[in-house]
N, CA, C and O atoms as a GROMACS GRO file, in nm:
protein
  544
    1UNK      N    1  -1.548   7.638  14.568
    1UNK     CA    2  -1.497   7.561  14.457
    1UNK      C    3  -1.375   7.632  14.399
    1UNK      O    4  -1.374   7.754  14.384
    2UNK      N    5  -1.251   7.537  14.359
    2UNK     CA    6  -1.145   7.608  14.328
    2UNK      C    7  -1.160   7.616  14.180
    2UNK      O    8  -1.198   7.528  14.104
    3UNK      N    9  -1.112   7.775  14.146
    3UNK     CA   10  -1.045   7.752  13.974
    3UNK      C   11  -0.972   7.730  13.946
    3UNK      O   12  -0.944   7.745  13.827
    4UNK      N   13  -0.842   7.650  14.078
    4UNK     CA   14  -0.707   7.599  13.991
    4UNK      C   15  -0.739   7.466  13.915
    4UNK      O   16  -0.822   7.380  13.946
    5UNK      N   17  -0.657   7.470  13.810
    5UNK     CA   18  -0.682   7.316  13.720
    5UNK      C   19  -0.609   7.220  13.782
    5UNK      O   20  -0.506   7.232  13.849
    6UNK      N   21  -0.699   7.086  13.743
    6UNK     CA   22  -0.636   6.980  13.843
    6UNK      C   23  -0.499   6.904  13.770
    6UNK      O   24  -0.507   6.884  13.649
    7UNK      N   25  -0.388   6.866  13.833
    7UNK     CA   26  -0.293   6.844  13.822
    7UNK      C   27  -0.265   6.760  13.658
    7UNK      O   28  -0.169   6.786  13.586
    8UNK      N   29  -0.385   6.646  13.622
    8UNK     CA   30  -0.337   6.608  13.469
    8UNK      C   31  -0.421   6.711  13.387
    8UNK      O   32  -0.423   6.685  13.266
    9UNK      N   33  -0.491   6.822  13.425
    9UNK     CA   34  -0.560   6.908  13.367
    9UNK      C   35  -0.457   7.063  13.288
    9UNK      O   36  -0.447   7.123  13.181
   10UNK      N   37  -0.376   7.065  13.487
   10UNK     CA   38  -0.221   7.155  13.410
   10UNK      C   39  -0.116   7.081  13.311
   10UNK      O   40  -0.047   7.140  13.228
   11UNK      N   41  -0.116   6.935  13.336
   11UNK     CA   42  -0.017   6.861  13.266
   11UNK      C   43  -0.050   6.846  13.107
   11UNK      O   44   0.033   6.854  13.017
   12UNK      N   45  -0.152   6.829  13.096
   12UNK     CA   46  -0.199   6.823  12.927
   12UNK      C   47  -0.223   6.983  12.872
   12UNK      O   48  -0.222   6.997  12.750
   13UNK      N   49  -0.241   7.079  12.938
   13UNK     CA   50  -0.219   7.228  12.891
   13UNK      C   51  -0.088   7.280  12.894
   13UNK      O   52  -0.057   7.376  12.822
   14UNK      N   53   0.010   7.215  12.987
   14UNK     CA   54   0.155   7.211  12.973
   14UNK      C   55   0.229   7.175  12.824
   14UNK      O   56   0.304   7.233  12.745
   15UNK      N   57   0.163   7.047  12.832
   15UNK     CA   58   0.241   6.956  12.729
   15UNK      C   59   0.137   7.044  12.580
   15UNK      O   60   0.199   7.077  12.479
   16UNK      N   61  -0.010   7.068  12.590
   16UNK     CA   62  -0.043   7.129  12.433
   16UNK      C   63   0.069   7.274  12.442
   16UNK      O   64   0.168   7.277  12.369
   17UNK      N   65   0.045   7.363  12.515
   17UNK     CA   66   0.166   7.489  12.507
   17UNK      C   67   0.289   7.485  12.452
   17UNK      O   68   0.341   7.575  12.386
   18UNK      N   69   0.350   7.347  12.488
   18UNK     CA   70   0.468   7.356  12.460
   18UNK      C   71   0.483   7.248  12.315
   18UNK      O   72   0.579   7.271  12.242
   19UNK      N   73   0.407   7.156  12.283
   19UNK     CA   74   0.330   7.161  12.094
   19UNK      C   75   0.336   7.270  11.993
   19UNK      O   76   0.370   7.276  11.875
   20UNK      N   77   0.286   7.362  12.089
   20UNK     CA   78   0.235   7.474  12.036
   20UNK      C   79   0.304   7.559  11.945
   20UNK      O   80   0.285   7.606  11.833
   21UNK      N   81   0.410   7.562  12.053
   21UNK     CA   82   0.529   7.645  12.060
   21UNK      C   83   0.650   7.614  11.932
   21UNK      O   84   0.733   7.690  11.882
   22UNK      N   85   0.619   7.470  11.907
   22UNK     CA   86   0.689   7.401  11.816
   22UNK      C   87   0.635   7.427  11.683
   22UNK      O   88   0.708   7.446  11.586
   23UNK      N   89   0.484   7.429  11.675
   23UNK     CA   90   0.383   7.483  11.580
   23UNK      C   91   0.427   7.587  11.529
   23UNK      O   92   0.479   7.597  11.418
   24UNK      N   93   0.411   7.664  11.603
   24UNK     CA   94   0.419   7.825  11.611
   24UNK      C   95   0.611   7.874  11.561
   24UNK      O   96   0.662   7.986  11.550
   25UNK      N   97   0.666   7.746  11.542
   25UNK     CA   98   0.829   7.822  11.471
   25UNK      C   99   0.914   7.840  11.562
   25UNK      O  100   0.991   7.934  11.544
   26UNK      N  101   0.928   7.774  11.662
   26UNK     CA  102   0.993   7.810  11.808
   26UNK      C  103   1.135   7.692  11.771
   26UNK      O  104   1.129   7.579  11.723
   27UNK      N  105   1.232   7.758  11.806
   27UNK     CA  106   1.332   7.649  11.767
   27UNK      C  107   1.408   7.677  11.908
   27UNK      O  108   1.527   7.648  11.894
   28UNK      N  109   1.377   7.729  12.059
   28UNK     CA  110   1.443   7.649  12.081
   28UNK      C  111   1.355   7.752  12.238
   28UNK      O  112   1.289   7.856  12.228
   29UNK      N  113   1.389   7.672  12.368
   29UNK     CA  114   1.322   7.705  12.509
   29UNK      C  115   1.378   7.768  12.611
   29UNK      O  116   1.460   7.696  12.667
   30UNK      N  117   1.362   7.934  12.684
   30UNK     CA  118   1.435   7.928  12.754
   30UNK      C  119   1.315   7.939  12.927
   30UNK      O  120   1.262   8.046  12.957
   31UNK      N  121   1.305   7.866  12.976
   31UNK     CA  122   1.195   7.850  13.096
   31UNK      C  123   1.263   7.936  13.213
   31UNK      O  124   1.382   7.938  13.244
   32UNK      N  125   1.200   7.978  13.247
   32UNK     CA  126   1.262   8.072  13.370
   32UNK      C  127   1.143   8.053  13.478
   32UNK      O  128   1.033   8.108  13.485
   33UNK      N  129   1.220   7.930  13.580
   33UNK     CA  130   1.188   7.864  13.631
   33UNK      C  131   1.096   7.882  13.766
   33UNK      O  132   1.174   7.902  13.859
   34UNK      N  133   0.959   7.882  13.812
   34UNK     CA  134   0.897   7.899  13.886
   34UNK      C  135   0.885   7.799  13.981
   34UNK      O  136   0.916   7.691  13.930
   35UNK      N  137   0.848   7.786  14.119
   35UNK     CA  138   0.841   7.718  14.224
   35UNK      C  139   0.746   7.553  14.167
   35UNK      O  140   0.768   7.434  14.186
   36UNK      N  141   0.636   7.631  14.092
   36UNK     CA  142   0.555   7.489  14.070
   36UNK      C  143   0.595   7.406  13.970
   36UNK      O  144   0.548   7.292  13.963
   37UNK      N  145   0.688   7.452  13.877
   37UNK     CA  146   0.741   7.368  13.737
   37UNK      C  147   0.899   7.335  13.849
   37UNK      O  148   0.941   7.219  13.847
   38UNK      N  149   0.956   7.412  13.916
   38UNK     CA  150   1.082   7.277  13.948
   38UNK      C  151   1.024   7.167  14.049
   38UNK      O  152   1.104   7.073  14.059
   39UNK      N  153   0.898   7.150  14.135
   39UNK     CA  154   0.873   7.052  14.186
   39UNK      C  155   0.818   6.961  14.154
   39UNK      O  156   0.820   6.847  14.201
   40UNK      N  157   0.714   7.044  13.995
   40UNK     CA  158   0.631   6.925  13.972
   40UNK      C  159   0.618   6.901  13.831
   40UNK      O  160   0.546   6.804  13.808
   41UNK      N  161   0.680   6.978  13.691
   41UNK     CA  162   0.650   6.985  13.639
   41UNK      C  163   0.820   7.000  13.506
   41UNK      O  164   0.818   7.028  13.386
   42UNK      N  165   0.951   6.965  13.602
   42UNK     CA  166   1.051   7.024  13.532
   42UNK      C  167   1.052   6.894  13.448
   42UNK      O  168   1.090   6.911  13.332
   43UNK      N  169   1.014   6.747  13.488
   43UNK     CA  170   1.082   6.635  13.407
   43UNK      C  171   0.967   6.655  13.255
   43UNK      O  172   0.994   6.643  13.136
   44UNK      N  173   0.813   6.695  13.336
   44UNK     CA  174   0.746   6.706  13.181
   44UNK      C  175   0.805   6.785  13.109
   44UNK      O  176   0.837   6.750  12.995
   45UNK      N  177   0.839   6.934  13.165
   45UNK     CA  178   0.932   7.042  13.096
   45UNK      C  179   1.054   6.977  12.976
   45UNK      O  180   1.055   7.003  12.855
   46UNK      N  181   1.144   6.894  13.044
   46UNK     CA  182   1.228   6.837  12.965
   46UNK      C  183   1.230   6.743  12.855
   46UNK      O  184   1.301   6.742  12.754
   47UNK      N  185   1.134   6.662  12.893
   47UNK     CA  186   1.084   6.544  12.812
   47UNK      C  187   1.036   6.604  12.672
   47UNK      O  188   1.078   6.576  12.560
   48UNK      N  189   0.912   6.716  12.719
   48UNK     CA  190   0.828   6.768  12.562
   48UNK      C  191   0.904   6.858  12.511
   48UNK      O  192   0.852   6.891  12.404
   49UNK      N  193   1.023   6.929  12.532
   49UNK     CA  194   1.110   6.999  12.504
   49UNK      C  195   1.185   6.896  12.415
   49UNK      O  196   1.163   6.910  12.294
   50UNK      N  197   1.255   6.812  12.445
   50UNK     CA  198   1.343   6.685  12.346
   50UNK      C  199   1.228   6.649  12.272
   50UNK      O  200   1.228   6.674  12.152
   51UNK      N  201   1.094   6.576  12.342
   51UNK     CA  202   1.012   6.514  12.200
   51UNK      C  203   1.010   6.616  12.061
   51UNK      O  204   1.005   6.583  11.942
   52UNK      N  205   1.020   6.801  12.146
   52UNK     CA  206   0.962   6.860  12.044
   52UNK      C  207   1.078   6.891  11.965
   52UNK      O  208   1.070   6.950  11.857
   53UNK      N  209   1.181   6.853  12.013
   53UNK     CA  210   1.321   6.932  11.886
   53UNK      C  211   1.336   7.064  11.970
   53UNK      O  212   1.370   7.169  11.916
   54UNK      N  213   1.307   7.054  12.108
   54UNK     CA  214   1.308   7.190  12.124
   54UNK      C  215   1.440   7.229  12.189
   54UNK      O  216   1.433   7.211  12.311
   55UNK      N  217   1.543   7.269  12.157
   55UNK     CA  218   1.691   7.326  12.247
   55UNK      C  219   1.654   7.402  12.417
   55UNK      O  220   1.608   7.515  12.407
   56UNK      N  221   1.665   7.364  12.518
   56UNK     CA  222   1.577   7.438  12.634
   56UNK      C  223   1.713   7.442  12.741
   56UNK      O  224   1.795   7.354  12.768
   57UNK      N  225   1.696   7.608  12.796
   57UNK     CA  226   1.811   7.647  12.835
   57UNK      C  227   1.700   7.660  12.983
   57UNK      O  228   1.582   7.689  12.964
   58UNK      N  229   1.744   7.638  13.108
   58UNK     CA  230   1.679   7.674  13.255
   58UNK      C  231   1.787   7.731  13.342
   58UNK      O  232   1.907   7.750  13.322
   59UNK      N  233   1.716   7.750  13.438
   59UNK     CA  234   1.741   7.849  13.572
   59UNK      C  235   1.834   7.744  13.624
   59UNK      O  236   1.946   7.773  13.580
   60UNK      N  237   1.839   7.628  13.701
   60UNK     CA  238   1.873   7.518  13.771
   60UNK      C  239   1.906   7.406  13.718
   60UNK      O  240   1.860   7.349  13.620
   61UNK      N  241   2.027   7.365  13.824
   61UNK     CA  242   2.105   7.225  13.775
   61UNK      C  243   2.030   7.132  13.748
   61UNK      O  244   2.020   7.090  13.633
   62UNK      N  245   1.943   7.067  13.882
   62UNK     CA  246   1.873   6.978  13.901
   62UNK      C  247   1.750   6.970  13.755
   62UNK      O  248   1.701   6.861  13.726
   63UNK      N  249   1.710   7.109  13.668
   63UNK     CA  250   1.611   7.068  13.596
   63UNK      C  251   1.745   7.020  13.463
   63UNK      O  252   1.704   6.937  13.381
   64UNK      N  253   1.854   7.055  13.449
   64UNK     CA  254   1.922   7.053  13.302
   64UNK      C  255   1.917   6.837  13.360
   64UNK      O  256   1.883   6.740  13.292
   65UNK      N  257   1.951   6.842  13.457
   65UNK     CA  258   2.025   6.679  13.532
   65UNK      C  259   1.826   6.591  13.440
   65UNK      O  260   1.804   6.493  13.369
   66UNK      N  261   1.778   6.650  13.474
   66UNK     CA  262   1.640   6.630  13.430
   66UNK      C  263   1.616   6.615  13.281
   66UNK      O  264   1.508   6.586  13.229
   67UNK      N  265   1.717   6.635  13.225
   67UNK     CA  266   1.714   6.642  13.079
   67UNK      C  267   1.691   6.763  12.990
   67UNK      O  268   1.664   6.755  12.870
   68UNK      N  269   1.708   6.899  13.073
   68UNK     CA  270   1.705   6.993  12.973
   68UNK      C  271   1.837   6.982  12.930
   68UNK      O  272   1.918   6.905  12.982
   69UNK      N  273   1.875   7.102  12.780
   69UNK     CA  274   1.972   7.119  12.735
   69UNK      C  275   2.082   7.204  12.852
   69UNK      O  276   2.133   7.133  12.938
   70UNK      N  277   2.102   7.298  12.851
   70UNK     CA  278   2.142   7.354  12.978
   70UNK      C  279   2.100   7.420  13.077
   70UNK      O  280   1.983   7.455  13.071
   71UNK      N  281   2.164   7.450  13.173
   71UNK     CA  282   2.145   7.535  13.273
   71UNK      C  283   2.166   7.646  13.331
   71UNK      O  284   2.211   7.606  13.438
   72UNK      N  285   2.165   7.800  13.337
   72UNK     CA  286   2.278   7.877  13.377
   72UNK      C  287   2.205   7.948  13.450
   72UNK      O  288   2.124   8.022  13.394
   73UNK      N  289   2.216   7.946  13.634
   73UNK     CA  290   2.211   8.035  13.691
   73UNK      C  291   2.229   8.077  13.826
   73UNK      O  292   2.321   8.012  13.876
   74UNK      N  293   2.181   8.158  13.906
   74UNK     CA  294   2.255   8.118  14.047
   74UNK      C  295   2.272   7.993  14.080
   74UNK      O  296   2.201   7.902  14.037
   75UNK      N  297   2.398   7.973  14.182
   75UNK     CA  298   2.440   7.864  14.243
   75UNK      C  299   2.322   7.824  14.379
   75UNK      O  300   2.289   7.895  14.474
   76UNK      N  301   2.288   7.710  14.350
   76UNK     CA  302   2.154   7.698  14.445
   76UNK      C  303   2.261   7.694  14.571
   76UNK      O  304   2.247   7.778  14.660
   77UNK      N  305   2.363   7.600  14.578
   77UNK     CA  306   2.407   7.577  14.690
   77UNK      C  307   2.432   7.734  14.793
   77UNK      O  308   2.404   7.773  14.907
   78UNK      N  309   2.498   7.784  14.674
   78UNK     CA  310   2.523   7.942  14.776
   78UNK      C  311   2.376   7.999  14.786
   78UNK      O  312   2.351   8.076  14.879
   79UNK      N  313   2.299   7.972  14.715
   79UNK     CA  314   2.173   8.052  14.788
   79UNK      C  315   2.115   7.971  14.900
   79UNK      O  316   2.040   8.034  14.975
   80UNK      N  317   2.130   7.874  14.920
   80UNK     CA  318   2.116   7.815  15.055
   80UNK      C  319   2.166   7.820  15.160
   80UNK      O  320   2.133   7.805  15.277
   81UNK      N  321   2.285   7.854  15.081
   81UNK     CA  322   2.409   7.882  15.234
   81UNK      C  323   2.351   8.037  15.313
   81UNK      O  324   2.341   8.061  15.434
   82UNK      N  325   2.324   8.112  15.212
   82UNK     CA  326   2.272   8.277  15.258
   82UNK      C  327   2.147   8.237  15.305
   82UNK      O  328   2.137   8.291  15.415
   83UNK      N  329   2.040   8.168  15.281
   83UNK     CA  330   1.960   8.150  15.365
   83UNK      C  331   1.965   8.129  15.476
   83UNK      O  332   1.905   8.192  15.563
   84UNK      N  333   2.032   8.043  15.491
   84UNK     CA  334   2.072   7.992  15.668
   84UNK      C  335   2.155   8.124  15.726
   84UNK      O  336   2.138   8.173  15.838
   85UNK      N  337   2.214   8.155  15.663
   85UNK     CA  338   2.292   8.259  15.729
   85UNK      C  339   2.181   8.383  15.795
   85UNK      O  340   2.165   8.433  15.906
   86UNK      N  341   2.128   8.397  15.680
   86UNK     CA  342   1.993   8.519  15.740
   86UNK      C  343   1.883   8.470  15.851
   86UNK      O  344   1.803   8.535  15.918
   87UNK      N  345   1.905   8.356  15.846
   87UNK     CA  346   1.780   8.258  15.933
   87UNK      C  347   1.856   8.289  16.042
   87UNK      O  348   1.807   8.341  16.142
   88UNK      N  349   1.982   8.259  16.030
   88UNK     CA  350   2.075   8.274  16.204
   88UNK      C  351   2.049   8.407  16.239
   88UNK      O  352   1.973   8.431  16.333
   89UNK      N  353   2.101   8.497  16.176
   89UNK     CA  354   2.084   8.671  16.221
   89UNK      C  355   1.958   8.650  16.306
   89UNK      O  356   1.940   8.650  16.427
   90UNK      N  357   1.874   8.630  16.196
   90UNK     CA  358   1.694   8.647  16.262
   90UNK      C  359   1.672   8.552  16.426
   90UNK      O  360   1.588   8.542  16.515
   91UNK      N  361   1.787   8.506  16.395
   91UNK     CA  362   1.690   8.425  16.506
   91UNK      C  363   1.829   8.470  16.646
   91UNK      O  364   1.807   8.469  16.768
   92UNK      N  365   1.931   8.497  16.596
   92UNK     CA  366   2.042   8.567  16.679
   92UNK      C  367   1.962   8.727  16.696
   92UNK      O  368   2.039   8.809  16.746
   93UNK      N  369   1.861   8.768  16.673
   93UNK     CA  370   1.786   8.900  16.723
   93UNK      C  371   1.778   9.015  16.609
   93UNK      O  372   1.712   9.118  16.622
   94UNK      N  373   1.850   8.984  16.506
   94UNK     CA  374   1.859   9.074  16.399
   94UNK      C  375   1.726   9.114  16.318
   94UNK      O  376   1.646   9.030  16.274
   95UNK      N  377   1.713   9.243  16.304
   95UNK     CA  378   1.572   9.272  16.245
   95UNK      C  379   1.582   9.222  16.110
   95UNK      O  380   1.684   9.227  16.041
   96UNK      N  381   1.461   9.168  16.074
   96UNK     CA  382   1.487   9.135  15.930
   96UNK      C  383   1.514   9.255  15.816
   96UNK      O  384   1.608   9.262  15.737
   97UNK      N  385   1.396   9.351  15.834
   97UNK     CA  386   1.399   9.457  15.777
   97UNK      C  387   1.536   9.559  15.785
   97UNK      O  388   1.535   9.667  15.727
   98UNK      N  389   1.670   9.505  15.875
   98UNK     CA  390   1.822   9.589  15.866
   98UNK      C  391   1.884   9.500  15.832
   98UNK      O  392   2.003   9.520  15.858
   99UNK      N  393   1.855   9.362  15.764
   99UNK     CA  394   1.931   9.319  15.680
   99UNK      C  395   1.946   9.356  15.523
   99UNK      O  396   1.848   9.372  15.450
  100UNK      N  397   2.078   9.366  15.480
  100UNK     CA  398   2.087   9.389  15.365
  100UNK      C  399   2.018   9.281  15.216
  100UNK      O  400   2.016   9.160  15.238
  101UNK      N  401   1.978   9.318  15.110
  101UNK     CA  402   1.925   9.249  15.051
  101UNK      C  403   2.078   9.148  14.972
  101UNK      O  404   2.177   9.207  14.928
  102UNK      N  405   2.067   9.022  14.971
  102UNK     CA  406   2.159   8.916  14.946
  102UNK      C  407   2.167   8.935  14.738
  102UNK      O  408   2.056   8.910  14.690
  103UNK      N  409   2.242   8.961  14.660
  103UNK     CA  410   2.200   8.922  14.549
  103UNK      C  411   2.317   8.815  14.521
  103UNK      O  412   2.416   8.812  14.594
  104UNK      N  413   2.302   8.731  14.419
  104UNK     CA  414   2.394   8.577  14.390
  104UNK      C  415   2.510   8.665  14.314
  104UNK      O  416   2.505   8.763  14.239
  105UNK      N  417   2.634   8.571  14.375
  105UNK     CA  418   2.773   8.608  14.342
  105UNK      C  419   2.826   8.503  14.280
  105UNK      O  420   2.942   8.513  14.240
  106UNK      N  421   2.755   8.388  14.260
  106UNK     CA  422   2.849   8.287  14.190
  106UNK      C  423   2.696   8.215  14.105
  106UNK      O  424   2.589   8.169  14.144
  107UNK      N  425   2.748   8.233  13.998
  107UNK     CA  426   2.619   8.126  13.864
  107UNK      C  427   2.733   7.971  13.850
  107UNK      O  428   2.842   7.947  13.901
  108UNK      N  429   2.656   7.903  13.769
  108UNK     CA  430   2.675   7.825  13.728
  108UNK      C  431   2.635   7.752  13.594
  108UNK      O  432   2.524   7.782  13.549
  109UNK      N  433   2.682   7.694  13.551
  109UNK     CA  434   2.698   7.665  13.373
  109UNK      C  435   2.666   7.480  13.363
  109UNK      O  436   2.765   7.417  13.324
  110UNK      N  437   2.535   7.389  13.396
  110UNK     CA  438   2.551   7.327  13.370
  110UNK      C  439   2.497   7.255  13.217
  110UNK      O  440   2.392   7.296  13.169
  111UNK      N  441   2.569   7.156  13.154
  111UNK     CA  442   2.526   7.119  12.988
  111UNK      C  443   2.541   6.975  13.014
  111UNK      O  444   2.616   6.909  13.086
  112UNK      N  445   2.456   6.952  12.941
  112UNK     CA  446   2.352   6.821  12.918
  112UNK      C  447   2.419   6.752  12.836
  112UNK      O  448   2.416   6.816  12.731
  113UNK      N  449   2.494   6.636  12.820
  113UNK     CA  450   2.563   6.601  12.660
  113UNK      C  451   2.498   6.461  12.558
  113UNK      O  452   2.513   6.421  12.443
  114UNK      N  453   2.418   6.421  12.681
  114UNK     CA  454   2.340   6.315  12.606
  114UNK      C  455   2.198   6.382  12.560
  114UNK      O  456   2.146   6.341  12.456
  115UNK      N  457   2.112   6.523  12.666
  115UNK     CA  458   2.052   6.583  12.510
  115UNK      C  459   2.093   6.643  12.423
  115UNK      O  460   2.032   6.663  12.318
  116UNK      N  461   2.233   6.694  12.454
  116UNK     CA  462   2.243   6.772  12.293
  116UNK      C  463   2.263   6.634  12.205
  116UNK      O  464   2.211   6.643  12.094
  117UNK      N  465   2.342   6.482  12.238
  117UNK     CA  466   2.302   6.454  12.146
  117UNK      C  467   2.188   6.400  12.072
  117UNK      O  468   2.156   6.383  11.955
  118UNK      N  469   2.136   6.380  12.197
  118UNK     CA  470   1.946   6.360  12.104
  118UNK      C  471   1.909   6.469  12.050
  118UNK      O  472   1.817   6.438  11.974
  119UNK      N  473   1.927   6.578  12.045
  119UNK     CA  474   1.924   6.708  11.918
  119UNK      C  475   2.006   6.700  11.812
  119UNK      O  476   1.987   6.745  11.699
  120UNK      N  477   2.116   6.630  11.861
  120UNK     CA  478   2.144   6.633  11.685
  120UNK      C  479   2.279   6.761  11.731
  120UNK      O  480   2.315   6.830  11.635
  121UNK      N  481   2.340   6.785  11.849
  121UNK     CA  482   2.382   6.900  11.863
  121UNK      C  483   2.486   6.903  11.902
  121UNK      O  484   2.509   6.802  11.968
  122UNK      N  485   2.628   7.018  11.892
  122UNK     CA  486   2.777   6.945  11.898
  122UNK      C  487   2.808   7.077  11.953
  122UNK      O  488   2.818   7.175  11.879
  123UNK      N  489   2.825   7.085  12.085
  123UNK     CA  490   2.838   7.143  12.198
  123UNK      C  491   2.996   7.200  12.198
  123UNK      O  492   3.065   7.129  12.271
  124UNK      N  493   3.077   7.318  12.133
  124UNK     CA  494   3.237   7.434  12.121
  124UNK      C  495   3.240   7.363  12.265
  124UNK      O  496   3.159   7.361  12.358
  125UNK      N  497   3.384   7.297  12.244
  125UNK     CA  498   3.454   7.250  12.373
  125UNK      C  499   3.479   7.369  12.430
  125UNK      O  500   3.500   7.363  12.551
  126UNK      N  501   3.484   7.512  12.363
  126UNK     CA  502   3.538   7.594  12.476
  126UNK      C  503   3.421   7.614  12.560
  126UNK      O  504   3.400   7.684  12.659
  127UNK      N  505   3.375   7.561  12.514
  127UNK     CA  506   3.177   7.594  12.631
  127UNK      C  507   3.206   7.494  12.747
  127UNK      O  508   3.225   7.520  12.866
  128UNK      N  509   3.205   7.382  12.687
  128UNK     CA  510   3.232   7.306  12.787
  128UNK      C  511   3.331   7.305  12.857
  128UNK      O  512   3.330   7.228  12.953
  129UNK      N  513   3.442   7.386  12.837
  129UNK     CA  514   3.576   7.419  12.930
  129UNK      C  515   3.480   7.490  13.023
  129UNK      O  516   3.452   7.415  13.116
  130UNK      N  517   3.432   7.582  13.030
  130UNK     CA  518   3.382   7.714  13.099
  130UNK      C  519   3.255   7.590  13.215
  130UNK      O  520   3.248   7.604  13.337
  131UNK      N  521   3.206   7.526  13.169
  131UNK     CA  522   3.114   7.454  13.223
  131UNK      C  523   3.134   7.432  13.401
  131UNK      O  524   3.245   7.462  13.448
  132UNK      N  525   3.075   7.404  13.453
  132UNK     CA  526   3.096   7.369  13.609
  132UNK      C  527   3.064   7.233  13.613
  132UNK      O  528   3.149   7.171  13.677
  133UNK      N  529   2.981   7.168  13.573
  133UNK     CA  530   2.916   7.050  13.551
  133UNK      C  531   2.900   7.014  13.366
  133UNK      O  532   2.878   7.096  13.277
  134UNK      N  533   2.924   6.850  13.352
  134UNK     CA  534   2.899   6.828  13.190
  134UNK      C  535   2.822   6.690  13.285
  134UNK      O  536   2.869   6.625  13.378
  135UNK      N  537   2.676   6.677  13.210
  135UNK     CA  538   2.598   6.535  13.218
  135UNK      C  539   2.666   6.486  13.076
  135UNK      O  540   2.682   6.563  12.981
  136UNK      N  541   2.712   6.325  13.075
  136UNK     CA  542   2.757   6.252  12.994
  136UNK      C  543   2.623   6.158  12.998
  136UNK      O  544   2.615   6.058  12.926
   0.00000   0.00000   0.00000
């Protein structure tokens, strides 16, 4: 018998946590994003974040595109590109263990402009100069 909780079991302990959080004096979210909240769990992430007034900054484009406030962090695309690249070595005969460890050389800055304005929130154009992506 498993002790993981079942999927509307994590979703309603998701959504009381992040209540909670609003309870508790929290004015604003920064999620640092795990495998099981960007596949299954980033749109609840975003949604109870806006219901709650909550400002929520993430790891990834795809969750800000989702309706968080922003986004800032490695460029997924280049970490995909280095994946494949290391997949080729490995499979061109290269030990995995004499490859060097990859760290991200290019972030990215994406901002949300239809939640900031459902916050109520007025986003220094010089931010948005710097931006890579603006959701309108």
């Amino acid at each position: 018998m498993s002790s993981r909780p079942s999927s509307g079991q994590a979703t309603e302990e998701l959504s009381a946590a992040l209540r909670a959080t609003t309870r508790d004096g929290a004015q604003a979210l920064i999620v640092l994003s795990t495998p099981r909240i960007m596949d299954r769990y980033r749109g609840l992430v975003a949604a109870s974040a806006l219901k709650n007034r909550l400002p929520c900054i993430v790891l990834t484009a795809v969750f800000a595109q989702d309706g968080a406030l922003m986004a800032y962090g490695p460029s997924q695309h280049q970490a995909y590109r280095t994946a494949a690249t290391l997949v080729a070595k490995i499979l061109g005969g290269a030990r995995p263990g004499d490859l060097p460890i990859e760290r991200p050389t290019r972030f990215e800055l994406v901002i949300n402009l239809k939640t900031a304005k459902a916050l109520g929130l007025t986003i220094p154009p010089s931010l948005l100069a710097r931006a890579d992506q603006v959701i309108e």
